[in-house]
N, C-alpha and C positions, 0 to 999 in steps of 0.2 A: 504494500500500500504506500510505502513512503517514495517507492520509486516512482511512482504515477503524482502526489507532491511536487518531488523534483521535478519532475516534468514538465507538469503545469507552472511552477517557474519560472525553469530555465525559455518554455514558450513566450509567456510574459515579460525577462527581458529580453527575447529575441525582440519582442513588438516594440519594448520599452527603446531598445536602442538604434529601433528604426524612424522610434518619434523623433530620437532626441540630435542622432547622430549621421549628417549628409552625408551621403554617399553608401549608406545601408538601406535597401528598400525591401519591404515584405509587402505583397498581393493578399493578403490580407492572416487569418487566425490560423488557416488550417498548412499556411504553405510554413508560419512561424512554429509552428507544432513538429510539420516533420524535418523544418533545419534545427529544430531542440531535439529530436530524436535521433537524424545522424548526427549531430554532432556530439552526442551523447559514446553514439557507438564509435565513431573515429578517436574519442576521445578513451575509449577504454581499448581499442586495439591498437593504433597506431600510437598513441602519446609515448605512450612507457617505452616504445622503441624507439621513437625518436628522441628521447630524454637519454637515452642509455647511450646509445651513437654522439649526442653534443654533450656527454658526459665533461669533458675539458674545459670546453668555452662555458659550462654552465658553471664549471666550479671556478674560473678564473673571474667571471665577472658574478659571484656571488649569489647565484639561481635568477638573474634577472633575463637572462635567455630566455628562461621559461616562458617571458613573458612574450618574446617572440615568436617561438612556438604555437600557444594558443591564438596569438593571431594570425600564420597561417592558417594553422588548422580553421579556425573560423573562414577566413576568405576559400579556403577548399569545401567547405562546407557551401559557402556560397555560389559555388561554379557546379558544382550537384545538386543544386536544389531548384526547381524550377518557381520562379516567384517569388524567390530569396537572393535580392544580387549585392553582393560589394563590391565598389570601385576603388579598389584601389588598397595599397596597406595600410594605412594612415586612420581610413574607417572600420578598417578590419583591426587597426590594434585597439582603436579606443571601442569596439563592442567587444573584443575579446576581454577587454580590462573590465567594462561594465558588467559585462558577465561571470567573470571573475568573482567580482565583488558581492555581484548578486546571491551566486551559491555558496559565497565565503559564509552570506551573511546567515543566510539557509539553512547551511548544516550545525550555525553556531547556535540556531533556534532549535533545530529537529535532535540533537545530538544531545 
């Protein structure tokens, strides 16, 4: 049950960061539903490898990589999802950080 929570969420700030942040568009609830749902799943398959791979550059600048990371991963998310686009990296980092923040804040409630 708490996965379907997250969910509904992370969907909300997919919407959240398409109000807030140019150059993120969502076609409306159900196309921000399923870029919260791959990106759910890219995030549990791919991340941790590619975490593992910039294992160096992540520990030399202090895990702030990371934060590069999830904004590709989000701008990939957005070239898979039909009615979910991001232009560019720039919108892709600041909804990756929004969402970030978002399920930081999440798990700090749900945990």
């Amino acid at each position: 049950m708490s996965w379907l929570i997250r969910l509904v969420v992370n969907t909300l700030a997919v919407l959240l960061a398409a109000h807030w942040i140019p150059g993120i568009f969502v076609s409306g609830f159900s196309a921000a539903f399923f870029a919260a749902l791959i990106l759910g799943i890219i995030n549990l398959v791919i991340r941790p490898l590619l975490l593992l791979l910039t294992l160096p550059i992540n520990i030399l600048t202090l895990g702030l990589f990371t934060l590069v990371i999830n904004a590709l991963l989000f701008w990939l998310t957005g070239s898979l999802i039909d009615g979910f686009d991001v232009n560019g990296f720039i919108p892709a980092f600041l909804g990756a950080l929004l969402l970030t923040v978002v399920s930081w804040i999440m798990n700090a409630i749900m945990d």
